[in-house]
C-alpha positions in Angstrom: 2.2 -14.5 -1.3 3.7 -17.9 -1.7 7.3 -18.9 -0.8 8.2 -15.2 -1.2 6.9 -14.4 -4.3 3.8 -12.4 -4.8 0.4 -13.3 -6.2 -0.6 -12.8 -9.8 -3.3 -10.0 -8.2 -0.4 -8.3 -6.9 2.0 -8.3 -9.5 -0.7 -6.7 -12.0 -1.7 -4.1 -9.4 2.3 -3.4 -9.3 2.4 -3.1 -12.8 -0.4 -1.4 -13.2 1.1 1.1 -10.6 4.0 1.3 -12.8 2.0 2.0 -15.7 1.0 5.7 -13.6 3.9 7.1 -13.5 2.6 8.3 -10.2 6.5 10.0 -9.0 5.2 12.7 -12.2 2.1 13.1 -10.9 4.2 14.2 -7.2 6.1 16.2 -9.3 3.3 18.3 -10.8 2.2 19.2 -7.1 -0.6 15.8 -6.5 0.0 14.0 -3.7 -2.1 11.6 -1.5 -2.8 12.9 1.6 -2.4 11.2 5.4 -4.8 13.9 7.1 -8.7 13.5 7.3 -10.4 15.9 5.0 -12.6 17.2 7.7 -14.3 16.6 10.7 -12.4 13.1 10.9 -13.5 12.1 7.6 -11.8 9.6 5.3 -12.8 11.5 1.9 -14.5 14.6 1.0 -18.3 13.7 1.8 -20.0 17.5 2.1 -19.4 20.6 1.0 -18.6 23.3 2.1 -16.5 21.2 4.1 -17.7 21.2 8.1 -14.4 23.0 9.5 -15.8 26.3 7.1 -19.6 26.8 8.6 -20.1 29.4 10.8 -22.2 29.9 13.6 -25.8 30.6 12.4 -29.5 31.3 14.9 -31.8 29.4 14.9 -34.2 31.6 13.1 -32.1 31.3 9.7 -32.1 27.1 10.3 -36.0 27.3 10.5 -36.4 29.7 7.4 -34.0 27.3 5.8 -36.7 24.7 6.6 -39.3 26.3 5.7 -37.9 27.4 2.4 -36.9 23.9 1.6 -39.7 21.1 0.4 -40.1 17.8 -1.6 -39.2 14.5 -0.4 -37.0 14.8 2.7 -33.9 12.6 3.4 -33.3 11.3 7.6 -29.9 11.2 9.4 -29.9 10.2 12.4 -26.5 9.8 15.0 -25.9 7.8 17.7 -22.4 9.0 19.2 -21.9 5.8 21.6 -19.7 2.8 20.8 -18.3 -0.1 23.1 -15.2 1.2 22.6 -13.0 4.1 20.4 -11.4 3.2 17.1 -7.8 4.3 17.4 -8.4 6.2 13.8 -12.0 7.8 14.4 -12.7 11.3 14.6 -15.8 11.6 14.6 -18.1 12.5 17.3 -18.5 8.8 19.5 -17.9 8.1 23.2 -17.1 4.7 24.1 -19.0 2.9 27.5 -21.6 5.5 28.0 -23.7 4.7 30.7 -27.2 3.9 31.1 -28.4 7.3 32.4 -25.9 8.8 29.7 -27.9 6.7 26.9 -31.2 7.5 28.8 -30.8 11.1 28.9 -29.2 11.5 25.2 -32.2 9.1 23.8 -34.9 11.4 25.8 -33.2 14.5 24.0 -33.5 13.0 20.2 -37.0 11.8 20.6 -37.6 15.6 21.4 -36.0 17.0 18.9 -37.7 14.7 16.5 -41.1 16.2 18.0 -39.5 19.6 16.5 -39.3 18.5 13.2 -42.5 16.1 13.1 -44.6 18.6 10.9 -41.7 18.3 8.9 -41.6 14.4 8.8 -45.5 14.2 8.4 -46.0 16.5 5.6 -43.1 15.0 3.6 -42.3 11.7 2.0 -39.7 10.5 3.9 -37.3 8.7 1.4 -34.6 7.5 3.1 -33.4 6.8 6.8 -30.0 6.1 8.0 -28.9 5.9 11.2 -25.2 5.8 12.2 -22.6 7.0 14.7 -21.0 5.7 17.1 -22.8 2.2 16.7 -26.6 2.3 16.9 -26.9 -1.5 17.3 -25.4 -0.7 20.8 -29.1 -0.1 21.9 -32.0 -2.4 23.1 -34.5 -4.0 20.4 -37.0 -1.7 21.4 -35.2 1.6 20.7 -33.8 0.6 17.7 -37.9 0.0 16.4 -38.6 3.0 17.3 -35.9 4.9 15.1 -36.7 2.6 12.2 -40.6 3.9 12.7 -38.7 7.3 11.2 -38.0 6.1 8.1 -39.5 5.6 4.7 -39.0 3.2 2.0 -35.0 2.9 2.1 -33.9 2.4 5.6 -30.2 1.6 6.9 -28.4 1.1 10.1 -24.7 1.0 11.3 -23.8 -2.0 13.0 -20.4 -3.4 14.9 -20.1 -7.1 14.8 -19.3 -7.0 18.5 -22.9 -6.1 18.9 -24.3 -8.7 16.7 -22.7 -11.6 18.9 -24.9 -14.6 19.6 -28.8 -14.6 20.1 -29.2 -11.5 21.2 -27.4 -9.8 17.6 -29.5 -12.5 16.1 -32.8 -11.2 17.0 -31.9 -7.5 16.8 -31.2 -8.3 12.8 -34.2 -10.3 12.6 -36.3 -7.3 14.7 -35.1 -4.2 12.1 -35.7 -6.2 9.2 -39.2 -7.1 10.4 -39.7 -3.4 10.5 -38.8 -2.6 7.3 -34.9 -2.2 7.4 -33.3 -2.9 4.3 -29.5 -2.0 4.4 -27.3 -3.1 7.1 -23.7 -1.3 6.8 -21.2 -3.5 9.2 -18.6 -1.6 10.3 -15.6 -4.5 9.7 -12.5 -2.9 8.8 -10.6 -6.0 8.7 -10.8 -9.4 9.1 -7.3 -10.2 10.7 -7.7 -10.5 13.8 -4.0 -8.3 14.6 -4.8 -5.9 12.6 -8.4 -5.4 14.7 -6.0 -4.9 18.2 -4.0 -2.5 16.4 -7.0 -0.1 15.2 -8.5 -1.0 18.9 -11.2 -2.9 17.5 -10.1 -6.3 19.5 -13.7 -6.8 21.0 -14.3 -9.0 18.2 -12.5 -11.5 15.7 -12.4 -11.8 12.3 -14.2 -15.0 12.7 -17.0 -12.8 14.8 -16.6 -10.7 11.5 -17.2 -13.2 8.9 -20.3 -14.9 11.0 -21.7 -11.0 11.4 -22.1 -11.1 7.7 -23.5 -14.4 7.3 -26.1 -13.6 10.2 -27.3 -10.3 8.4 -27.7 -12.9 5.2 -30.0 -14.8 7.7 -31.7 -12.1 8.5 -32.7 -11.4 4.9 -31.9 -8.0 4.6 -32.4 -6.4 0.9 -28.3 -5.3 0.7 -26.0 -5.9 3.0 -22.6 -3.4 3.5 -19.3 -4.2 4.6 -17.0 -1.2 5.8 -13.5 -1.7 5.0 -10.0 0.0 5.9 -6.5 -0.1 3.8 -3.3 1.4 5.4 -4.1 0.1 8.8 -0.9 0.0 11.4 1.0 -3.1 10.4 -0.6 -3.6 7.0 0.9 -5.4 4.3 -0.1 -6.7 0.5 -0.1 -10.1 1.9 -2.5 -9.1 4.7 -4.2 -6.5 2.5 -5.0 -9.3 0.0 -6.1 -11.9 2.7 -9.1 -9.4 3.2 -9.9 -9.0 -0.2 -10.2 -12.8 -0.6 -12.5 -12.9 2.4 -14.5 -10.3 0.9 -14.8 -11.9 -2.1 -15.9 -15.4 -0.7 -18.5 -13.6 1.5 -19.8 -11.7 -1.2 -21.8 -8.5 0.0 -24.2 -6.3 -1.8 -21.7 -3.7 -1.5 -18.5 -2.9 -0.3 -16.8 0.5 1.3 -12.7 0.9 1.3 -11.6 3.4 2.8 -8.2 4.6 2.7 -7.3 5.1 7.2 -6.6 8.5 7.7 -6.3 9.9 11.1 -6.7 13.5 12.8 -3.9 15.0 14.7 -6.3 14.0 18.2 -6.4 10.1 17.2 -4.4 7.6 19.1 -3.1 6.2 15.7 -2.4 9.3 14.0 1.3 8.8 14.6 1.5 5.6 12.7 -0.3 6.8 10.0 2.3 7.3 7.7 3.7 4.1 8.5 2.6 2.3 5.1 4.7 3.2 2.5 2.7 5.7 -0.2 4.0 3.4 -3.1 2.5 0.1 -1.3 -0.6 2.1 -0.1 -1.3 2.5 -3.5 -0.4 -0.4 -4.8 -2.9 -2.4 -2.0 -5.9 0.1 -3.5 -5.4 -1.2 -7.0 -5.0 -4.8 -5.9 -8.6 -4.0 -4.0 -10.2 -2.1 -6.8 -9.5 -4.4 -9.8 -10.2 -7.5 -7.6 -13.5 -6.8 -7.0 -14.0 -5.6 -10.7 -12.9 -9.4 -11.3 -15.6 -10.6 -8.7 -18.2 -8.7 -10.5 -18.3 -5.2 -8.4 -19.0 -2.2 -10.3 -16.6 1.1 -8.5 -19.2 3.9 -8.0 -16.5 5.8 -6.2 -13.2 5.8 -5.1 -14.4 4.1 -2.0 -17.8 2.4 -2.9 -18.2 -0.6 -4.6 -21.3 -2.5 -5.8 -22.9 -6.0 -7.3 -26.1 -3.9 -8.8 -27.8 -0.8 -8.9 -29.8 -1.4 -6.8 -27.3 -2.2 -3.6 -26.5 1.3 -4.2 -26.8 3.4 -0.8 -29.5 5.8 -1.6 -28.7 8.2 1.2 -25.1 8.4 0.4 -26.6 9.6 -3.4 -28.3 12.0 -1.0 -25.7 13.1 1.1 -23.9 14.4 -1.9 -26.7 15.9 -3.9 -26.5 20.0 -3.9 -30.8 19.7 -4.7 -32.1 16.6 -2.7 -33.2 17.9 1.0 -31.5 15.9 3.7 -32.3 16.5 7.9 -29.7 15.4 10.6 -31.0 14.7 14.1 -28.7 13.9 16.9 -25.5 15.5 18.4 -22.9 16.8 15.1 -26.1 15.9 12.3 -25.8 17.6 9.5 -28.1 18.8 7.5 -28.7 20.8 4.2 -31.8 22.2 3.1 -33.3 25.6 1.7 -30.0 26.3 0.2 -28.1 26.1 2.9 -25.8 23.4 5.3 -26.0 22.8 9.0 -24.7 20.9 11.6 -25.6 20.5 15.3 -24.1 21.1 18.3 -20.9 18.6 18.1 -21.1 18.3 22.2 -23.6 15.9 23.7 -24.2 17.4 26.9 -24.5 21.1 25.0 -26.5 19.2 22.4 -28.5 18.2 25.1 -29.4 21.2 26.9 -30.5 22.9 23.7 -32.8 20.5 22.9 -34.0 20.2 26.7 -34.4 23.9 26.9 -36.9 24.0 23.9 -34.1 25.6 21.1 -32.8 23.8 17.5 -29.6 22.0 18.2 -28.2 23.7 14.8 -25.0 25.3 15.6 -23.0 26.1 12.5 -24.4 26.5 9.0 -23.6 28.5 5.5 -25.8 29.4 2.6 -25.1 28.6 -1.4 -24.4 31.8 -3.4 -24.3 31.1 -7.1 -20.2 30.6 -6.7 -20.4 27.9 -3.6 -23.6 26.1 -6.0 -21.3 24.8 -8.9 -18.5 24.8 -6.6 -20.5 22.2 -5.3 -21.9 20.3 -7.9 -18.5 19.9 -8.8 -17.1 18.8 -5.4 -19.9 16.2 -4.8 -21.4 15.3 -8.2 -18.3 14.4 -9.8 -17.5 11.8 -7.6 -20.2 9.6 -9.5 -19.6 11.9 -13.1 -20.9 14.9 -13.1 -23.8 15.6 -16.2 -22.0 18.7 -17.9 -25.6 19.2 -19.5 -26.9 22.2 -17.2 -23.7 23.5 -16.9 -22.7 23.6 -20.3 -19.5 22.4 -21.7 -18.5 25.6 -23.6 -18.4 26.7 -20.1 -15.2 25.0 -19.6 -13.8 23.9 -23.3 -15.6 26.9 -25.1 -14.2 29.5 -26.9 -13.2 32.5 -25.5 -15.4 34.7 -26.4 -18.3 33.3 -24.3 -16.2 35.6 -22.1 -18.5 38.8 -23.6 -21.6 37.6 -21.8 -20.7 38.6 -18.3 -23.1 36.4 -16.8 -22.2 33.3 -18.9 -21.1 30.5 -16.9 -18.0 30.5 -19.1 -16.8 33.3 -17.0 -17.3 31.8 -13.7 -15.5 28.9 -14.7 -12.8 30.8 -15.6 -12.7 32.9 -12.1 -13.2 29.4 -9.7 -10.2 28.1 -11.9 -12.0 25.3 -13.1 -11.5 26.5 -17.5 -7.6 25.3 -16.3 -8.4 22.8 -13.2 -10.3 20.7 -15.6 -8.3 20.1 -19.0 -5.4 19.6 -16.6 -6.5 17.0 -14.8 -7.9 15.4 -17.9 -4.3 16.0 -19.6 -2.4 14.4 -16.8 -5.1 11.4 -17.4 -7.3 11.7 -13.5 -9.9 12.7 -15.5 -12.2 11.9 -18.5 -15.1 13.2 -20.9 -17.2 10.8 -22.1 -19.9 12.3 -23.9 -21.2 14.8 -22.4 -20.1 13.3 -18.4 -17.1 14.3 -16.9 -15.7 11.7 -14.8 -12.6 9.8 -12.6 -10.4 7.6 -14.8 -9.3 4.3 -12.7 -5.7 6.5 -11.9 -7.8 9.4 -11.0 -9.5 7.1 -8.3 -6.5 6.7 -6.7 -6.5 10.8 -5.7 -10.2 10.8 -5.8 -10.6 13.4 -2.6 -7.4 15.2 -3.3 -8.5 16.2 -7.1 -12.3 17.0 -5.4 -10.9 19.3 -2.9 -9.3 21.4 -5.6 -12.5 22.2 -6.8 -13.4 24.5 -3.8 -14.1 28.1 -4.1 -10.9 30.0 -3.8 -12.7 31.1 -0.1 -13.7 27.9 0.6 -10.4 26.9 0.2 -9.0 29.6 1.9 -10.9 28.7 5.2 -10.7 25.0 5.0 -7.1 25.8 5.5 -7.3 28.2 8.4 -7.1 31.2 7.0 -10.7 32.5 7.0 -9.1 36.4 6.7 -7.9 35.2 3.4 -11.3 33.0 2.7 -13.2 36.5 3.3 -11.0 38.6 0.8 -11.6 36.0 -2.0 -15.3 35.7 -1.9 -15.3 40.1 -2.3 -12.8 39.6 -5.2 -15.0 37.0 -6.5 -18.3 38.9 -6.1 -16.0 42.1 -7.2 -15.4 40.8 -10.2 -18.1 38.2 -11.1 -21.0 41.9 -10.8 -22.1 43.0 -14.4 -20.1 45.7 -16.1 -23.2 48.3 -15.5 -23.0 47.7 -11.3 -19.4 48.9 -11.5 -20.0 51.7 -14.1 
């Protein structure tokens, strides 16, 4: 912004916003929402979502496991930081001590001695540790997670731990064993904006040199964590890190959009961005990095090739691709099923210490919760209609006869209306035979995936897991072949 008036990059992304007609979209009952989508997360990342799994024994994890097989995919969490984001809730603890580290460290290398069958009779393909802030540990620990991984390895890093010689030679130690990705958890590069998200214990400056010593380092693709509606926020601001971005030029980008659980120091000033100039600042972001020659994989994700894609992330939201979490709230899913570990450390701990699996909540695919699924995480990237078949949303009504055509099941999970809607009120598009988010549709990205949960799923996400339990026996009710209710 120059002498009041706004850049060119702003002004399109206005217009552009006007083009929307995003107060019709409100109308019609979409609206962006301030809240986390679960678990302290920005966007919808798993599903079922974590707030829904129940509590499951150990025995049903291990026959999970066992079930399971192929190429397995490595998660590993670190839950200490040097200090707590005003915005994060996730499971961290800032300034742990060096007994706490000790202890918690002691703990993961056992329960990696759990799974090591596991890990040596399967091709590990990817590794990612994150947290917390993994690069808050010594050299010599963070070698020995990386001797985890397989061909596609990535850590988490905070620039405050990359500071001088000593962040210098911890780059230059991972990438000499075999660490490719490096995701820097920036946020922003102004410097107010960092105190007001309690990330002042480094500077923009300390930002923009993390990035250039990962460069040094020579690591294969390099990541940059960013963050839009930040307390105090403007275009102007909002636009300053975009150009900063830009002139450093990672392999890929992530925006996310700050949204803050009701615990969070910051969850009060949420709201304090305007929704219209919230929106606004994500179209400035996404078409200036289209200009600067990034592709949008996502809502969020942003690349300069193929091949800077984050493989594990690809993981993460596949319903087929096996994927393990070690550490204190991991999750994992595998065998048909999702888990996640006990989200205490010290219970997380003692589990592990007392020769048990840390798994402490999990929930199985039936057929529903499968495309539910596919739909929830594959269409985040376009979702292949191939296997699915697009009768079973666009077909004619009497696919309804077969009572085990997936035209039914599309009708009973909502999805025969959910779909031709959304594409109607132009959030999403067919192209071929992929069904995928339009550039408006990006802009509700998580709030249109959410409304593909099961009507339980939904249900429970909610709260109201009474109300999740009668709709999965209406849905089995109903979904049984005409003979079983003869």
């Amino acid at each position: 912004m120059t002498n009041g008036k706004e850049s060119t990059i702003v002004e399109n992304a206005r217009a552009t916003y006007e083009s929307y007609n995003i107060p019709g979209l409100e109308a019609r009952g979409l609206k962006r929402l301030r809240e986390p989508f679960d678990s302290g997360a920005h966007t919808v990342v798993t599903y079922p979502p974590l707030g829904t799994l129940r509590k499951v024994t150990g025995r049903k994890f291990s026959s999970a496991l066992q079930d399971s097989g192929g190429d397995v995919n490595l998660y590993i969490h670190i839950p200490y930081c040097l200090s707590k984001c005003g915005y994060c809730g996730y499971v961290s603890e800032p300034n742990p001590t060096e007994e706490e580290v000790r202890a918690y460290l002691v703990a993961l290398q056992r329960e990696v001695e759990m799974f090591k069958p596991v890990l040596k009779s399967r091709f590990v393909s990817s590794l990612y540790v994150g947290g917390g802030t993994p690069t808050i540990l010594p050299i010599e620990e963070l070698l020995r997670l990386a001797e985890l991984g397989g061909a596609n390895k990535c850590f988490e890093a905070n620039p405050a731990t990359l500071k001088g010689t000593p962040g210098a030679e911890k780059l230059k130690a991972l990438v000499e064993k075999g660490v490719g990705r490096l995701s820097i958890g920036v946020q922003s590069f102004q410097d107010v904006l960092l105190r007001a998200i309690g990330r002042g214990i480094y500077t923009g400056a300390e930002a923009e040199e993390s990035v250039r010593k990962a460069r040094e380092a020579e690591f294969r693709t390099i990541n940059v964590d960013m963050m839009s509606d930040l307390p105090g926020q403007t275009l102007a601001s909002a636009e300053a890190d975009l150009e900063t971005i830009i002139r450093l030029k990672p392999d890929s980008v992530t925006w996310y959009t700050m949204r803050t659980p009701a615990n969070c120091k910051l969850h009060r000033q949420a709201g304090e961005i305007p929704m219209r100039d919230s929106l606004i600042a994500r179209i400035m972001i996404a078409e200036g990095l289209k200009q600067a020659g990034y592709r949008q994989t996502s809502g969020d994700r942003f690349c300069l090739s193929e091949e800077s894609k984050d493989s594990f992330k690809s993981a993460r939201s596949s319903v087929d691709l096996q994927m393990l979490g070690l550490g204190v709230s991991a999750y994992s899913h595998l065998g048909g099923g999702v888990f996640r570990n006990e989200i205490n450390t010290q219970k997380y701990i003692a589990r592990i210490n007392d020769g048990d699996f840390a798994v402490a909540t999990g929930r199985f695919y039936d057929m529903h919760e499968k495309i539910a699924a596919e739909f929830v995480l594959g269409l985040r990237e376009g979702l292949e209609l191939s296997a699915i078949g697009i009768n079973a949303i666009f077909g004619d009504q009497k696919l309804f006869a077969g009572m085990e055509s997936p035209s039914k099941l599309m009708h009973f999970l909502g999805y025969r209306r959910l779909v031709p809607r959304l594409i109607e009120n132009g959030l999403l598009e067919l192209q071929e035979n992929c069904l995928q988010f339009t550039d408006k549709g990006r802009l509700f990205e998580s709030e249109v995936l959410r409304m593909f949960y099961s009507p339980s799923v939904d249900a429970e996400s909610r709260g109201k897991r009474v109300l999740g339990a009668l709709k999965k026996f209406w849905l089995d009710f109903l979904m049984q072949p005409t003979i079983a209710r003869a």
